[in-house]
C-alpha positions, 0 to 999 in steps of 0.5 A, a space after each residue: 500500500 502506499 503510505 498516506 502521511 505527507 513525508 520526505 522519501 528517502 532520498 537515496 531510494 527515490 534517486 534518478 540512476 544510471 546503470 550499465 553502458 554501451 552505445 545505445 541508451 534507454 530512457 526509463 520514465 516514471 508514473 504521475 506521483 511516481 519515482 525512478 525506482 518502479 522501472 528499476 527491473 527493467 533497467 537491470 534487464 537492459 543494462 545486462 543486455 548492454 545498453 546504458 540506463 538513465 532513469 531520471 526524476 521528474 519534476 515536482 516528484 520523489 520529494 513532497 505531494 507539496 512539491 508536485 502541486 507546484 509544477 505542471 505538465 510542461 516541467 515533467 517534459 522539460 525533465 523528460 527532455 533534459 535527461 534525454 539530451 543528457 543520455 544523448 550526451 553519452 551514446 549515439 542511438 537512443 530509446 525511450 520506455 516509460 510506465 503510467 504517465 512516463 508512458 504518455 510523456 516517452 510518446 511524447 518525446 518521440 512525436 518530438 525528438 526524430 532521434 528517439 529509435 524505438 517506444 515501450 509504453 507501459 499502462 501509459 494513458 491518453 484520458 482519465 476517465 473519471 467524470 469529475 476531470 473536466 471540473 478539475 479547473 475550478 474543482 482543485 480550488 475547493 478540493 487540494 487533495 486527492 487520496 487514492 482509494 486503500 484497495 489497489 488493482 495489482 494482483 499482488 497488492 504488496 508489490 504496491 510498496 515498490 512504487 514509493 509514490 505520493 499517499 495523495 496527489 494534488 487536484 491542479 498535478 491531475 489536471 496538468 496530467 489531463 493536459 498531458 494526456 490531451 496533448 498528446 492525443 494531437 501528438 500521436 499521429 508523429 510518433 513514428 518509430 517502432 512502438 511495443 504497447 504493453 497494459 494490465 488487465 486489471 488496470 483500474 487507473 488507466 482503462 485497457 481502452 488507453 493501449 487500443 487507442 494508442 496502437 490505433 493512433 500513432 504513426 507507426 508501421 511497426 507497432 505491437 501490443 499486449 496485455 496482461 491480463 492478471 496485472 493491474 496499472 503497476 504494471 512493471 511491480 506486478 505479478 508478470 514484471 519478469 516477462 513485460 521487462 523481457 518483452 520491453 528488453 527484446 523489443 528495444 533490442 531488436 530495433 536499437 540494433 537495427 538502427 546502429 547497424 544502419 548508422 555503422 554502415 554509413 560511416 567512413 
């Protein structure tokens, strides 16, 4: 369960990581209210598979629920674009995976960064489906805090410690995250590259429907998508995280390789 007192993380735990190396880099993008450490799985995979590793922390996250209330949608991309030019920095081919909301912002970055050579999204959302969305600009004024319910959606409940969010979210941070959402909505069409789409079937947070209509609305010729029908939104923490880290891993594999063979071809 998530802890329901407003209290400093620990910062070490909570801390943006690099692991492995290599020529080729992923980015690994965590959740609204989330911290680096959800991916973690998934980046050990892919640093012993040999790519280099940066997951950041996004604006406003991994320190108070007070502190994500004080930034908005565009803060989290500036985060997302910064650590993107910084692994750019340090390897020539690039990816990006993201979980939740990490997942909306990596297609983000690829309807906007040509660069970026292959997607994984997980549980990654285009809407909020509860109805009180559209009166969030005038409903976070009267109501600052929302709590999520004590009842998780993860097949395996204790699973839910290993994402180190926020116990409550501030009602302006969810309607900056239903901006993102319908920003990127616009965005799809742009996302060009190579796109795996992986989502829990029991996901109560972000509907099944969001993957569908993700696979249905980019750009891309080569796009895959599954689900798993016993995990739910912590898709990366959940009963099936071993099996969608070797999904995420060979698709990223797969289509990575390719285009550093193509670059290793035009040199001199």
């Amino acid at each position: 369960m998530t802890a329901r007192r407003d209290v400093p993380f620990d910062p070490d735990v909570v801390a943006p990581y690099w692991l492995g190396g290599g020529d080729r880099g992923v980015l690994l993008l965590h959740g609204f209210a989330g911290t680096p450490p959800e991916l973690r799985l998934l980046g050990e995979r892919l640093a012993e598979a040999g790519f280099l590793v940066h997951a950041p922390r996004l604006a406003g996250h991994g320190t108070t629920a007070a502190a994500l209330a004080r930034t908005t949608h565009r803060d989290w991309i500036a985060s997302a674009d910064a650590a993107l030019d910084e692994l750019r920095g340090r390897c020539p081919s690039v990816a990006v995976a993201g979980q939740s909301a990490g997942g909306t912002l990596a297609l983000h970055l690829a309807a906007t960064r040509p660069e970026i050579r292959a997607v994984v999204t997980q549980a990654a959302l285009l809407w909020l489906g509860d109805w009180r969305v559209p009166l969030l600009p005038v409903l976070h004024h009267l109501v600052r805090w929302h709590v999520p319910s004590e009842a998780v959606d993860l097949y395996e409940p204790d699973a839910a410690r290993l994402l180190h969010s926020y116990g409550r979210r501030p009602t302006v941070a969810i309607g900056e995250l239903a901006r993102l959402a319908r920003r990127v909505r616009g965005e799809l069409p742009a996302v060009v590259q190579p796109t795996l789409v992986l989502h829990g079937g029991r996901d109560r947070v972000v509907a099944p429907a969001n993957a569908d209509a993700i696979v249905g609305g980019i750009g891309s010729a080569v796009r895959a998508l599954r689900r798993f029908e016993r995990s739910g939104h912590g898709l990366s923490v959940d009963v099936d995280r071993e099996e969608v880290a070797a999904l995420a891993c060979a698709w990223l594999e797969r289509h990575t390789a390719r285009a550093a063979d193509d670059e290793g071809a035009a040199g001199p």
